[in-house]
LUMZANU-716080 format. One record per residue (C-alpha): x, y, z; residue number from 0; residue in one letter. Coordinates in nm, 4 decimals. Layout:
// LUMZANU-716080
<r x="X" y="Y" z="Z" pos="NUM" code="A"/>
...
//
This chain:
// LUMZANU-716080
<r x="0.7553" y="1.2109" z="0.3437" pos="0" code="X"/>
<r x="0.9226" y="1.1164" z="0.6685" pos="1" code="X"/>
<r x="0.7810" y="1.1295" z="0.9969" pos="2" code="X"/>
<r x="0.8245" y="1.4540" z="1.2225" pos="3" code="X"/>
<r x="0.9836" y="1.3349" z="1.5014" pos="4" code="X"/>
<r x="0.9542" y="1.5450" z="1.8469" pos="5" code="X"/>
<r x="1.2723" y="1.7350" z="1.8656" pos="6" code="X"/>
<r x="1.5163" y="1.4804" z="2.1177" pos="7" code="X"/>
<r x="1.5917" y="1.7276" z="2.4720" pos="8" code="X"/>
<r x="1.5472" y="1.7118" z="2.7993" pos="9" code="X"/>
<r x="1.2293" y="1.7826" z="2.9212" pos="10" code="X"/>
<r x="1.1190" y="1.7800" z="3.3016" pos="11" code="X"/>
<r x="0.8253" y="1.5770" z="3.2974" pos="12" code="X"/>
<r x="0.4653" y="1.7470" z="3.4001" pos="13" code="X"/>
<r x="0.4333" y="1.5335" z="3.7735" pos="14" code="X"/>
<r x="0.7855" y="1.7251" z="3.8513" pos="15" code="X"/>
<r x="0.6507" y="2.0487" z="3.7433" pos="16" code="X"/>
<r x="0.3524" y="2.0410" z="3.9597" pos="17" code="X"/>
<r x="0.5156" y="1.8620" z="4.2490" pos="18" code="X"/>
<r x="0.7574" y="2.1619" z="4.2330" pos="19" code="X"/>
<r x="0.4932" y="2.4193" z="4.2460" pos="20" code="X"/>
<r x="0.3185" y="2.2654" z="4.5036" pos="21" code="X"/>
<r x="0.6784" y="2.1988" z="4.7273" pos="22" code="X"/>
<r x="0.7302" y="2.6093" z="4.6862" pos="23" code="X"/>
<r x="0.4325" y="2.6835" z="4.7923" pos="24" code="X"/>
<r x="0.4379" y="2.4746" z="5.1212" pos="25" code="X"/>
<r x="0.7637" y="2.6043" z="5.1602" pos="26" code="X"/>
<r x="0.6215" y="2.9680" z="5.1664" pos="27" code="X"/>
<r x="0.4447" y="2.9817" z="5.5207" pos="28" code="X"/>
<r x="0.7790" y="2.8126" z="5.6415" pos="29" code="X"/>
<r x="0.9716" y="3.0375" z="5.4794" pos="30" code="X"/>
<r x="0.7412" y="3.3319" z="5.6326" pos="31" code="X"/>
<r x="0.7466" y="3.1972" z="6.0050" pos="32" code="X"/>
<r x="1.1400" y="3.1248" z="5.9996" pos="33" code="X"/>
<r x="1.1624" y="3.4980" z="5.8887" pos="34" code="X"/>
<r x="0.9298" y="3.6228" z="6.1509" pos="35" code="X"/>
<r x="1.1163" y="3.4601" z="6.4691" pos="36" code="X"/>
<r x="1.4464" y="3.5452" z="6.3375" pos="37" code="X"/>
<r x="1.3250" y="3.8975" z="6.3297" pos="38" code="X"/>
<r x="1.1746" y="3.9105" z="6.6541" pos="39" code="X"/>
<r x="1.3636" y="3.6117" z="6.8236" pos="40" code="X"/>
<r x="1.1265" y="3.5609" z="7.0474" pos="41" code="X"/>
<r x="1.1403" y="3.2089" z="7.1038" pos="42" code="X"/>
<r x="1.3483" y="2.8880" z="7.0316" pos="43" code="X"/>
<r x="1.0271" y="2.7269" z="7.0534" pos="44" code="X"/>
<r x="0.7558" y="2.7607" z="6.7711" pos="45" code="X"/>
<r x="0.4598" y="2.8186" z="6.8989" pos="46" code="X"/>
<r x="0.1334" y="2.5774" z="6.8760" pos="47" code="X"/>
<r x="-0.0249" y="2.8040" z="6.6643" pos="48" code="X"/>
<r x="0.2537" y="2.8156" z="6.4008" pos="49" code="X"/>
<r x="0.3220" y="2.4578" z="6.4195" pos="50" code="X"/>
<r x="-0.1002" y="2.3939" z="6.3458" pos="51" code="X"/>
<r x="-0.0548" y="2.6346" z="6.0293" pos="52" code="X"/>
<r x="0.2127" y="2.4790" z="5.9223" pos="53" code="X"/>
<r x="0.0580" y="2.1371" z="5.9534" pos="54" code="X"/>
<r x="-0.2806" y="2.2903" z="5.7900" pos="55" code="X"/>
<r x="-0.0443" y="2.3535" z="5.4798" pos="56" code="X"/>
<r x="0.0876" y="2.0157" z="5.4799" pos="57" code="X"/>
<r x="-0.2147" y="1.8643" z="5.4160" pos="58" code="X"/>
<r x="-0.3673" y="2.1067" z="5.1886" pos="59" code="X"/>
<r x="-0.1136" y="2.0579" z="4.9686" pos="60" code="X"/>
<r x="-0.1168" y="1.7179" z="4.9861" pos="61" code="X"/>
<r x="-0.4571" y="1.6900" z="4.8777" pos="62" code="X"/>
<r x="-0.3928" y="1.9294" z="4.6156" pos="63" code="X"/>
<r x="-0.1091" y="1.7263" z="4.5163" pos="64" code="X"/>
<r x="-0.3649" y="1.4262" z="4.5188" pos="65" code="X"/>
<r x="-0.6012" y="1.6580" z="4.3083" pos="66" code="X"/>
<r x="-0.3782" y="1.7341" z="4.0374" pos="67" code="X"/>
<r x="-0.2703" y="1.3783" z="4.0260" pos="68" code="X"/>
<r x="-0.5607" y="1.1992" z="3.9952" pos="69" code="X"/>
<r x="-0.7414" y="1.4738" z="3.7126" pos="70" code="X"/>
<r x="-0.3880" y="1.5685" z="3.5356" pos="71" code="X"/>
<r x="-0.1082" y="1.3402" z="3.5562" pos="72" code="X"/>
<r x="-0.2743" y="0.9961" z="3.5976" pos="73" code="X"/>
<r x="-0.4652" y="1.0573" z="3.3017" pos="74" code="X"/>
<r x="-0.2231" y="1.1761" z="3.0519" pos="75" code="X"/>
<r x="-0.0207" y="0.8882" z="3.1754" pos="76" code="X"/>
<r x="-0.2891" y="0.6707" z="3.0891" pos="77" code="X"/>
<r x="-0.3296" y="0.8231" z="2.7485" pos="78" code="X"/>
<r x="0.0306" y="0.7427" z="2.6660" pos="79" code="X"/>
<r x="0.0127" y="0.3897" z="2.7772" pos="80" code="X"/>
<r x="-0.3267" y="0.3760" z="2.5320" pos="81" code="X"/>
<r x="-0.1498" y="0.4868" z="2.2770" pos="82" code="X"/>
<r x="0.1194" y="0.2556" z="2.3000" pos="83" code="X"/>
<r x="-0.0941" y="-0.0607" z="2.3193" pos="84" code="X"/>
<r x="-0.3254" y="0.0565" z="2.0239" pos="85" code="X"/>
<r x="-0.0335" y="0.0866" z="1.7986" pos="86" code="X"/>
<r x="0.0910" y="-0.3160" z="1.9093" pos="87" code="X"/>
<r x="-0.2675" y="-0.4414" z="1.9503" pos="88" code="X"/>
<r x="-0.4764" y="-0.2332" z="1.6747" pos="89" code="X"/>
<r x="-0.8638" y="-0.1845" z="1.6917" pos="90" code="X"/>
<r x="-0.8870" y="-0.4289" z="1.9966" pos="91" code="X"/>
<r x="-0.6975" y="-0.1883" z="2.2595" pos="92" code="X"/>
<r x="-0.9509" y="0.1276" z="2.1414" pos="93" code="X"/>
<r x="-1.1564" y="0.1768" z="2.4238" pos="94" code="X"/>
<r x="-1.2473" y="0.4462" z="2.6967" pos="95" code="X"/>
<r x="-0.9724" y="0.5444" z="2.9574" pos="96" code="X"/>
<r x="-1.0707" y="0.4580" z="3.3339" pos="97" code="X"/>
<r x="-1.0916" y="0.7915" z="3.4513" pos="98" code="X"/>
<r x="-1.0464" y="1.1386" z="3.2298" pos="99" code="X"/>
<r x="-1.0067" y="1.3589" z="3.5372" pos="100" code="X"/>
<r x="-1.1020" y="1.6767" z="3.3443" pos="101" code="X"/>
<r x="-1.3203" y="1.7944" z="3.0287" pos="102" code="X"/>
<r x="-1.0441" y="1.9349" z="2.8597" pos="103" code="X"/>
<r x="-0.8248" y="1.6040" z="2.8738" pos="104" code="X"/>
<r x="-1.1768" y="1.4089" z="2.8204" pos="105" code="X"/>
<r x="-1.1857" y="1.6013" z="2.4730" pos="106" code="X"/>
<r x="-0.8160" y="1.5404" z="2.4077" pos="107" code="X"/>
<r x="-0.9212" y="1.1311" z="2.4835" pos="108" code="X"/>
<r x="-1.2007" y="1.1366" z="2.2662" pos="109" code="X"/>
<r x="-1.0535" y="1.3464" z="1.9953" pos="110" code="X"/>
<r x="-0.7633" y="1.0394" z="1.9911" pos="111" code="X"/>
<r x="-0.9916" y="0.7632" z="2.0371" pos="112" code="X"/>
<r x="-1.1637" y="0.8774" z="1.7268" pos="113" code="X"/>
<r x="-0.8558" y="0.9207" z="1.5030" pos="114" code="X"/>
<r x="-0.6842" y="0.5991" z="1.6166" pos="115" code="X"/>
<r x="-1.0536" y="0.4092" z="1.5009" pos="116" code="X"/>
<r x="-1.0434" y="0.5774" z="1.1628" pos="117" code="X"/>
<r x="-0.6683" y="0.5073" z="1.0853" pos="118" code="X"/>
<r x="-0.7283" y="0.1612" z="1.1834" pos="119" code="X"/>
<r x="-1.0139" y="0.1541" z="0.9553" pos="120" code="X"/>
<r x="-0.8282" y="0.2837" z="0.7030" pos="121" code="X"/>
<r x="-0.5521" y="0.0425" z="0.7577" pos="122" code="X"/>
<r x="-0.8379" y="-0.2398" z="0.6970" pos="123" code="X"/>
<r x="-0.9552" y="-0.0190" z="0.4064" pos="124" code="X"/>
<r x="-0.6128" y="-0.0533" z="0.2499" pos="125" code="X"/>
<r x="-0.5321" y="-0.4391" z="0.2681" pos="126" code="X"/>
<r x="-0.8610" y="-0.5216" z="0.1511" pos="127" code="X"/>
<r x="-0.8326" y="-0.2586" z="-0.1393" pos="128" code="X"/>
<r x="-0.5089" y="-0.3892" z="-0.2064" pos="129" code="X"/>
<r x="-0.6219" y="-0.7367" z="-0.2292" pos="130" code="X"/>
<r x="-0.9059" y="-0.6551" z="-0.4379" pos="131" code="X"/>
<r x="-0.6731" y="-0.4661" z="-0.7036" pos="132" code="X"/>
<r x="-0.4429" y="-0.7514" z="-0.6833" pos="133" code="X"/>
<r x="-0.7296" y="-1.0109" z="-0.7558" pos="134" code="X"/>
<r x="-0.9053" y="-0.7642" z="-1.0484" pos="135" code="X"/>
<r x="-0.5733" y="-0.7096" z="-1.2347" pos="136" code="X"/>
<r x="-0.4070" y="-1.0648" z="-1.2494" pos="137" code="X"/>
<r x="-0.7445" y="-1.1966" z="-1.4229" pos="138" code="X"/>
<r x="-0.7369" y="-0.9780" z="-1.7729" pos="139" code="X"/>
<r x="-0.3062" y="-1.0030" z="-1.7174" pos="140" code="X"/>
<r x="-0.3374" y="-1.3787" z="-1.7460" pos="141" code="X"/>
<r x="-0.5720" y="-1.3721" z="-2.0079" pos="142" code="X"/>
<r x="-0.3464" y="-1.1396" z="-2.2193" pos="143" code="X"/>
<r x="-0.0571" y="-1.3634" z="-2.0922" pos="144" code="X"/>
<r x="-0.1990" y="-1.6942" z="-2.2425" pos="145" code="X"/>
<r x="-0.3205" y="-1.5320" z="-2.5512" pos="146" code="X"/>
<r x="0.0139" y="-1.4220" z="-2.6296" pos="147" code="X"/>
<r x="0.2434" y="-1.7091" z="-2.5737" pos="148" code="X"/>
<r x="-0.0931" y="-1.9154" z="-2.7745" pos="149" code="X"/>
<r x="0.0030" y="-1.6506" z="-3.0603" pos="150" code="X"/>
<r x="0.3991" y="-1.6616" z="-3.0311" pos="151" code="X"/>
<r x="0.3612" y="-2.0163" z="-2.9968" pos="152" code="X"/>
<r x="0.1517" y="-2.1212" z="-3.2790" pos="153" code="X"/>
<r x="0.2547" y="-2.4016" z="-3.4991" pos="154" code="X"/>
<r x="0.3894" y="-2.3500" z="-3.8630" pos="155" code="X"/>
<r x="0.3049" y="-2.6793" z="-3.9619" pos="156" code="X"/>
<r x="-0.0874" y="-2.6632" z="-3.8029" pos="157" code="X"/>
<r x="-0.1217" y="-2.2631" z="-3.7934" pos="158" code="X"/>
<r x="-0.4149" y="-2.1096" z="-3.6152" pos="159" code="X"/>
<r x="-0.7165" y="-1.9824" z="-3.8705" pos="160" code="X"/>
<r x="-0.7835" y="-1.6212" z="-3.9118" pos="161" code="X"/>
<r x="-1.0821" y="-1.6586" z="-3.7128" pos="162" code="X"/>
<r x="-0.8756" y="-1.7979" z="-3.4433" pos="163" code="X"/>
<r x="-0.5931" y="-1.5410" z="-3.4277" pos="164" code="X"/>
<r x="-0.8297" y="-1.2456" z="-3.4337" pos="165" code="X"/>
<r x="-1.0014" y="-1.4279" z="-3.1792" pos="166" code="X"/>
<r x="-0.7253" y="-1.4159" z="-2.9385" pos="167" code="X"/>
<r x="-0.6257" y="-1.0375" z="-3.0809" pos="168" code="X"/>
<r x="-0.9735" y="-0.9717" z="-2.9524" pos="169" code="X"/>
<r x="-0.9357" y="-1.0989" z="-2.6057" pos="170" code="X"/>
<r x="-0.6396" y="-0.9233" z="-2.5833" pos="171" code="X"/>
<r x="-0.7495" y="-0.5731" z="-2.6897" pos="172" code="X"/>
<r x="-1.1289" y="-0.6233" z="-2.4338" pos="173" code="X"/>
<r x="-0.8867" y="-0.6868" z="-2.1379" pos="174" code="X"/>
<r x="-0.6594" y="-0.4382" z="-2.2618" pos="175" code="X"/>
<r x="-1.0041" y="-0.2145" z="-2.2475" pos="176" code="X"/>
<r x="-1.0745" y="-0.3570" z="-1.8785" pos="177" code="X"/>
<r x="-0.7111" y="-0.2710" z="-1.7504" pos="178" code="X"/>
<r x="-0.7566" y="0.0982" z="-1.8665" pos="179" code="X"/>
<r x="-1.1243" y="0.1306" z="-1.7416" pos="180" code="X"/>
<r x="-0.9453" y="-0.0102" z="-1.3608" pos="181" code="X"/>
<r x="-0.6565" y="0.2392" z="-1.4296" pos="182" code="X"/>
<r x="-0.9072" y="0.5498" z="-1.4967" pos="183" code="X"/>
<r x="-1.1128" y="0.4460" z="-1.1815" pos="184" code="X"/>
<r x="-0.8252" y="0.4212" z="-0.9773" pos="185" code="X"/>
<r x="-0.7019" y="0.7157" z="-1.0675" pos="186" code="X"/>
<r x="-1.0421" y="0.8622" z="-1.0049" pos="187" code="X"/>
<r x="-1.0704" y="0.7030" z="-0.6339" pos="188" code="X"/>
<r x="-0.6998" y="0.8465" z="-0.5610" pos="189" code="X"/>
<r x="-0.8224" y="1.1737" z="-0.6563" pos="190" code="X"/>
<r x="-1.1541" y="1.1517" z="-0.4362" pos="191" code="X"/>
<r x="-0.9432" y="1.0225" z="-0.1146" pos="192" code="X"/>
<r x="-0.6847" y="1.3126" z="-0.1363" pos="193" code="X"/>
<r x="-0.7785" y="1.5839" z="0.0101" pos="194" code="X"/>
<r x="-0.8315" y="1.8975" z="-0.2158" pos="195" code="X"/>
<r x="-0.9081" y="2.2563" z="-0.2096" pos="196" code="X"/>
<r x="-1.2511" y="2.4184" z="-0.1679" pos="197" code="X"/>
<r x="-1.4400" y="2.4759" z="-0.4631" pos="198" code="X"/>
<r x="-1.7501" y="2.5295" z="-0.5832" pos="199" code="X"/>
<r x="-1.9834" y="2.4060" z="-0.8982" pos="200" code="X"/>
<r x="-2.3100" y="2.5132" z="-1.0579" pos="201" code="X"/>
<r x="-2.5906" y="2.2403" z="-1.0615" pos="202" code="X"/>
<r x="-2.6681" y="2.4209" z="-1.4695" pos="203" code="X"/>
<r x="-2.2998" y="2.3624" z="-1.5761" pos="204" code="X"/>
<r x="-2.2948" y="1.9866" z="-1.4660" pos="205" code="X"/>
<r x="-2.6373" y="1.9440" z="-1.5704" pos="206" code="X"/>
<r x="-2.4858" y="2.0877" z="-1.9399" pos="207" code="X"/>
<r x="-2.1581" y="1.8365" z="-1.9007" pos="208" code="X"/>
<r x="-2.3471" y="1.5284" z="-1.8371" pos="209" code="X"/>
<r x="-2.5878" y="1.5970" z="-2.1459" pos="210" code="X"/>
<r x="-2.2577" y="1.6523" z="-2.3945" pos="211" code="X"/>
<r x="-2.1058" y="1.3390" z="-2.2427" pos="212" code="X"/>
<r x="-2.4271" y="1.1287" z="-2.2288" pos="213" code="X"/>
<r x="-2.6174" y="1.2165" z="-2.5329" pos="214" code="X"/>
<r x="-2.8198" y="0.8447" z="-2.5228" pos="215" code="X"/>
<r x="-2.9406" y="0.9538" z="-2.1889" pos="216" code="X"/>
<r x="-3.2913" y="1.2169" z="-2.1416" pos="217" code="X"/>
<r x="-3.1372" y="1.4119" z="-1.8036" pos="218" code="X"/>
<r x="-3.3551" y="1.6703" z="-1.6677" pos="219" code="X"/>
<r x="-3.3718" y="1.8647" z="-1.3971" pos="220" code="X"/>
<r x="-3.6313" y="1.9805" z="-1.1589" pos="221" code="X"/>
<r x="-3.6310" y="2.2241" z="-0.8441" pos="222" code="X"/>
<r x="-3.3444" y="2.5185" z="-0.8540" pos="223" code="X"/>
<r x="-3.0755" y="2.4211" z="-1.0931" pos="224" code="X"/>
<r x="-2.9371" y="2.7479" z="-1.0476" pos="225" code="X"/>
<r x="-2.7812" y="2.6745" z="-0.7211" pos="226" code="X"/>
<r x="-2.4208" y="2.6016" z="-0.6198" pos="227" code="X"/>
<r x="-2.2875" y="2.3192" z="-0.4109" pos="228" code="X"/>
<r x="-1.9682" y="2.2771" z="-0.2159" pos="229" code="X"/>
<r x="-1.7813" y="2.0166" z="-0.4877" pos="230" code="X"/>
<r x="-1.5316" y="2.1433" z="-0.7166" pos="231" code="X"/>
<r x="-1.6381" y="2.1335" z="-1.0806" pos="232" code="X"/>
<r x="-1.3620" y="1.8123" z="-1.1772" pos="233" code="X"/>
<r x="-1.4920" y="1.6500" z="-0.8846" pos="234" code="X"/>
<r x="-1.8767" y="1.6969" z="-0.9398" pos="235" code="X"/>
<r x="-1.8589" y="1.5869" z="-1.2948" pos="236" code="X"/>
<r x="-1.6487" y="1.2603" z="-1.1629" pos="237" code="X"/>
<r x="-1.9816" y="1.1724" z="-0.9112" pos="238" code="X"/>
<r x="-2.2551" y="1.2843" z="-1.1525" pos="239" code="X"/>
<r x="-2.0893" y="1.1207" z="-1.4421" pos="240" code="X"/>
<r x="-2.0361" y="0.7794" z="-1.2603" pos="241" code="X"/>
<r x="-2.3994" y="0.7693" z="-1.1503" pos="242" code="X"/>
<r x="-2.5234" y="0.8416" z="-1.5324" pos="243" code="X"/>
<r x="-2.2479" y="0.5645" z="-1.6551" pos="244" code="X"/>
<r x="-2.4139" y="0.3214" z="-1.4376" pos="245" code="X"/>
<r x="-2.7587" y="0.4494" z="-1.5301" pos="246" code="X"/>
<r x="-2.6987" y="0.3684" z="-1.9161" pos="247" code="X"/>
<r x="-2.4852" y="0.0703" z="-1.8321" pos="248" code="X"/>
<r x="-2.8495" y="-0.0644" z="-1.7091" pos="249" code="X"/>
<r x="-3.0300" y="0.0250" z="-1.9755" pos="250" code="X"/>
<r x="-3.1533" y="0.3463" z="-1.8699" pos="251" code="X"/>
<r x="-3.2755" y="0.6035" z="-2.0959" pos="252" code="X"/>
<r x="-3.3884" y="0.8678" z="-1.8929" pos="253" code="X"/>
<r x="-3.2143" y="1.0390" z="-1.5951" pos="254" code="X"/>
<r x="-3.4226" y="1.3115" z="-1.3274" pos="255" code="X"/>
<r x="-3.3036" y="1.5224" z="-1.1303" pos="256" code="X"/>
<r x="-3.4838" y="1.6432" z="-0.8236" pos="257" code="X"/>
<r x="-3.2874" y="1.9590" z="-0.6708" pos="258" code="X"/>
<r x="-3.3903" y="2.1088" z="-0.3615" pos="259" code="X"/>
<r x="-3.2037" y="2.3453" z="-0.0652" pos="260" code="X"/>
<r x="-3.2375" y="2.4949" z="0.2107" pos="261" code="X"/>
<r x="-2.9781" y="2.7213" z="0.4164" pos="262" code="X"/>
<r x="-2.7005" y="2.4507" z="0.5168" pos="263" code="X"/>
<r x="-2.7075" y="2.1640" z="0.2411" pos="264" code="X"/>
<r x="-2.8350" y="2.0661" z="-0.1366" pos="265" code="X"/>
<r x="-3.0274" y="1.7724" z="-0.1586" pos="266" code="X"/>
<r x="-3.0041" y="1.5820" z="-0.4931" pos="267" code="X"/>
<r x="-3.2391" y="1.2950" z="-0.5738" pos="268" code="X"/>
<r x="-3.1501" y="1.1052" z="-0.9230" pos="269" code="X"/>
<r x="-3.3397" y="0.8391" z="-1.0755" pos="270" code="X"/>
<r x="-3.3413" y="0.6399" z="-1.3450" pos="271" code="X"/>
<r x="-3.5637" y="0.4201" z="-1.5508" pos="272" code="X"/>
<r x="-3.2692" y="0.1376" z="-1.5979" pos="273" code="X"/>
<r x="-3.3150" y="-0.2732" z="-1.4737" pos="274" code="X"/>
<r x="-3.2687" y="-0.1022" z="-1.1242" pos="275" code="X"/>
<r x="-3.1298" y="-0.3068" z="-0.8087" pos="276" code="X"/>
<r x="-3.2285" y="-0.6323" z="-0.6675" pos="277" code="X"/>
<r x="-3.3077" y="-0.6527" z="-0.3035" pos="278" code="X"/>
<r x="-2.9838" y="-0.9105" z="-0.2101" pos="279" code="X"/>
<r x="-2.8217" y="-0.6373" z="-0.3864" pos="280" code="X"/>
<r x="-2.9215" y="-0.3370" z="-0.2610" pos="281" code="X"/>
<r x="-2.6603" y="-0.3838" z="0.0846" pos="282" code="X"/>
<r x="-2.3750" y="-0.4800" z="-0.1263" pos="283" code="X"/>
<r x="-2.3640" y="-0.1844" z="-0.4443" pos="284" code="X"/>
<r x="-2.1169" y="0.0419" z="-0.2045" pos="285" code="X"/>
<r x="-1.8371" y="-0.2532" z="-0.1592" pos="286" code="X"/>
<r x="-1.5663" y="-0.1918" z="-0.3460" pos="287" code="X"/>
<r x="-1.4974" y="-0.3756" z="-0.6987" pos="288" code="X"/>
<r x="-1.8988" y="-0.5042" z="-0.6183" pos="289" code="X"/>
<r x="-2.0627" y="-0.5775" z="-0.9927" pos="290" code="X"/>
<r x="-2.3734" y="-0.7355" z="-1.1790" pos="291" code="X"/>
<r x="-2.2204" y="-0.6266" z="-1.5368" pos="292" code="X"/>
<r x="-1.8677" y="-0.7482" z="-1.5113" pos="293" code="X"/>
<r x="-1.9170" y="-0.9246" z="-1.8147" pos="294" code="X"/>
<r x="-1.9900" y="-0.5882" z="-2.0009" pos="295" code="X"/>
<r x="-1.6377" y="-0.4110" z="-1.8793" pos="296" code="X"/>
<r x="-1.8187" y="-0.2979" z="-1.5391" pos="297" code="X"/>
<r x="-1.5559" y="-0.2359" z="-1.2446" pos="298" code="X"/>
<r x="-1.7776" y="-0.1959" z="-0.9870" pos="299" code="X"/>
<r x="-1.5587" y="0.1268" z="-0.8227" pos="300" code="X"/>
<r x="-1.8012" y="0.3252" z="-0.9790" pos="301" code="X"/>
<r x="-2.0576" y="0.3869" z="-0.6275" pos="302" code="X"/>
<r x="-1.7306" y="0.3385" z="-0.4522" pos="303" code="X"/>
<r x="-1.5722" y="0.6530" z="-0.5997" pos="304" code="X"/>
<r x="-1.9003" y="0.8856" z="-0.5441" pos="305" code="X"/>
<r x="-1.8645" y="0.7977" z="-0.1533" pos="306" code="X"/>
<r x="-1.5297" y="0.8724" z="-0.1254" pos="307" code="X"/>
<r x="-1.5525" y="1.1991" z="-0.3227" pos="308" code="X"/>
<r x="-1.8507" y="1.3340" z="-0.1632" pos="309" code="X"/>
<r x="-1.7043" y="1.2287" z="0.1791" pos="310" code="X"/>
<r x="-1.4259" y="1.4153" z="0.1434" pos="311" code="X"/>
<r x="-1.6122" y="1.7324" z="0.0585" pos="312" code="X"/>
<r x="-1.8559" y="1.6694" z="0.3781" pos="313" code="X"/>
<r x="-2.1310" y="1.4984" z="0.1421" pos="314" code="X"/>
<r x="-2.3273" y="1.1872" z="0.1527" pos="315" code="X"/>
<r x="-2.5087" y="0.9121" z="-0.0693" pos="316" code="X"/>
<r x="-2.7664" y="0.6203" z="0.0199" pos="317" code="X"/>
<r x="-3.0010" y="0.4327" z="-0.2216" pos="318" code="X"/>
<r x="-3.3612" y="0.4991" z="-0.1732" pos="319" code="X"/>
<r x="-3.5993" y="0.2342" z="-0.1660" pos="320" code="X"/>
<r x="-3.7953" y="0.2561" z="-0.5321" pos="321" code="X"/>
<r x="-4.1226" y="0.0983" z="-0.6607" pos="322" code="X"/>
<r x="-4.0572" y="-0.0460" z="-1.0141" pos="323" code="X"/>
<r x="-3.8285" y="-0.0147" z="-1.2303" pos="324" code="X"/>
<r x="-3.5135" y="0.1774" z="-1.1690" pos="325" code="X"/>
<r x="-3.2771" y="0.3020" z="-0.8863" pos="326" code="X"/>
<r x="-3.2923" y="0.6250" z="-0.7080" pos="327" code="X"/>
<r x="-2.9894" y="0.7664" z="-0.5151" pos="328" code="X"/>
<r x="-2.9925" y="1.0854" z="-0.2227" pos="329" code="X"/>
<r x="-2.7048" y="1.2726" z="-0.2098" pos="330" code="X"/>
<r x="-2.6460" y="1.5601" z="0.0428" pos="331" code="X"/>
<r x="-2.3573" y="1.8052" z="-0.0245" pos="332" code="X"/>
<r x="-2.3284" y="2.1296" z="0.1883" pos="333" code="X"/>
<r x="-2.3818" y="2.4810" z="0.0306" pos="334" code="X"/>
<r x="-2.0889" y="2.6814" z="-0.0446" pos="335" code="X"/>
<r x="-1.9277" y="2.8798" z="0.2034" pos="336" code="X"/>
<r x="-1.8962" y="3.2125" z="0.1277" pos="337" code="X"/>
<r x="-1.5150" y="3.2550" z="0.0740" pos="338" code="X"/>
<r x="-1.5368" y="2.9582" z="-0.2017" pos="339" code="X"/>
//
């Protein structure tokens, strides 16, 4: 979709507008004591009193003039300029203006300030995503690759075994496997970052998917599974799923819920009984394409796709610190407006 584009007119710019306002109203009491003596010509002279008015107005509305400068104009200005040398110099030229002059424009600054950090973050976000994909694709493509031409090039007069061919038909169908498993997740992560329409989902009905999808997995549930929370149904099964997939992909058996509310948000604590997380680990499991189990087909978008869903629907996960065995995740989610 194209850029809108500020329609291209003329437009008087704001220091003429309030210059202009402040001109006709110094011109006013002028205007007022020119009519006066040409009504009652009494004098060619003005007197001192009208001249000292006059003068009075002069410098009141030069100081208002200064005023409106200094807590309008200047700042906007300022802004402007900002906003030009973010977009040449990127996360370097975000920082405070000098002066804001008033609350409403300090807002307007902050408000800015704020969105030019995240869509340089997201801009980081991006090439590093994109060089991640890059790097996770090209390794099962080459593998494919050289099993192929090893197939199509195989020698009639010393032909590969059995053994050997289904050996490379093998290699090609696991990264085959891997390929689709990257496709579904970043499908799944395209879906989280866009955002979607409010929706709601019972905590019983995705309790009920995850035990049809996971049936090597004990999930229970304590506290009020009856509740709602503010994630659509596709979306909640996406995060709850993902979390049991890595649960059983670490040899976990059993999967608790603890469910608990109050008036503004549902708190979710899930553990498992799996090989759990190592403590070098434990600050790296939300990078993206970050695995232990890459060997066994893991992706490691998996924790990566929760955040971003449950971000975009004004939730929240962080690993809890566990004793033993296992992992333990919080997640936050806000309860359902009313008009879901």
């Amino acid at each position: 979709m194209p850029a809108m584009k500020v329609r291209v007119k003329w437009r008087p710019r704001l220091a003429l507008i309030v210059y202009a306002v402040l001109l006709a109203v110094m011109a006013l009491p002028i205007l007022i004591v020119v009519w006066f003596r040409a009504v009652e010509a009494s004098s060619d002279r003005m007197a001192p009193a009208e001249i000292g008015a006059l003068a009075i107005v002069a410098i009141l509305t030069l100081g208002i003039a200064y005023v409106l400068t200094r807590t309008i104009t200047g700042p906007i200005e300022a802004l402007i300029a900002r906003t030009e040398e973010i977009a040449r110099g990127g996360k370097a030229a975000i920082r405070p203006l000098d002066s804001y002059g008033t609350r409403e424009i300090a807002v307007l600054s902050q408000s800015f300030l704020d969105l030019a950090g995240k869509l340089v973050d997201r801009t980081d976000y991006v090439r590093s995503f994109a060089a991640h994909v890059s790097h996770e694709l090209k390794s099962p493509l080459t593998a494919i690759r050289g099993a192929a031409e090893l197939l199509r090039d195989d020698d009639a007069e010393t032909p590969m075994t059995t053994a050997q061919r289904l050996h490379f038909l093998d290699n090609i169908v696991a990264d085959a496997v891997r390929l689709d498993a990257l496709l579904q997740r970043l499908r799944e992560l395209a879906q989280a970052e866009t955002p979607v329409n409010e929706g709601r989902s019972s905590v019983a009905s995705i309790m009920t998917s995850l035990r049809t999808r996971f049936p090597a997995l004990d999930i229970s549930a304590a506290g009020d599974a009856e509740i709602s929370i503010a994630l659509p149904n596709e979306a909640a099964v996406i995060v709850f799923a993902n979390l049991a997939e890595n649960a059983l992909q670490h040899g976990a058996t059993l999967l608790e819920f603890a469910i608990s509310a109050d008036d503004r948000n549902v708190v979710f604590l899930v553990r498992d009984d799996g090989s759990g997380i190592s403590e070098a680990n434990r600050e790296r499991i939300f990078q993206p394409f970050f695995s232990t189990r890459r060997e066994q087909g893991g992706t490691g978008m998996g924790l990566g796709i929760i955040r971003a869903m449950l971000s975009a629907h004004g939730g929240k996960i962080h690993l809890r610190p566990t004793v033993g065995a296992g992992a333990e995740f919080e997640i936050t989610l806000p309860v359902p407006s009313r008009r879901c």
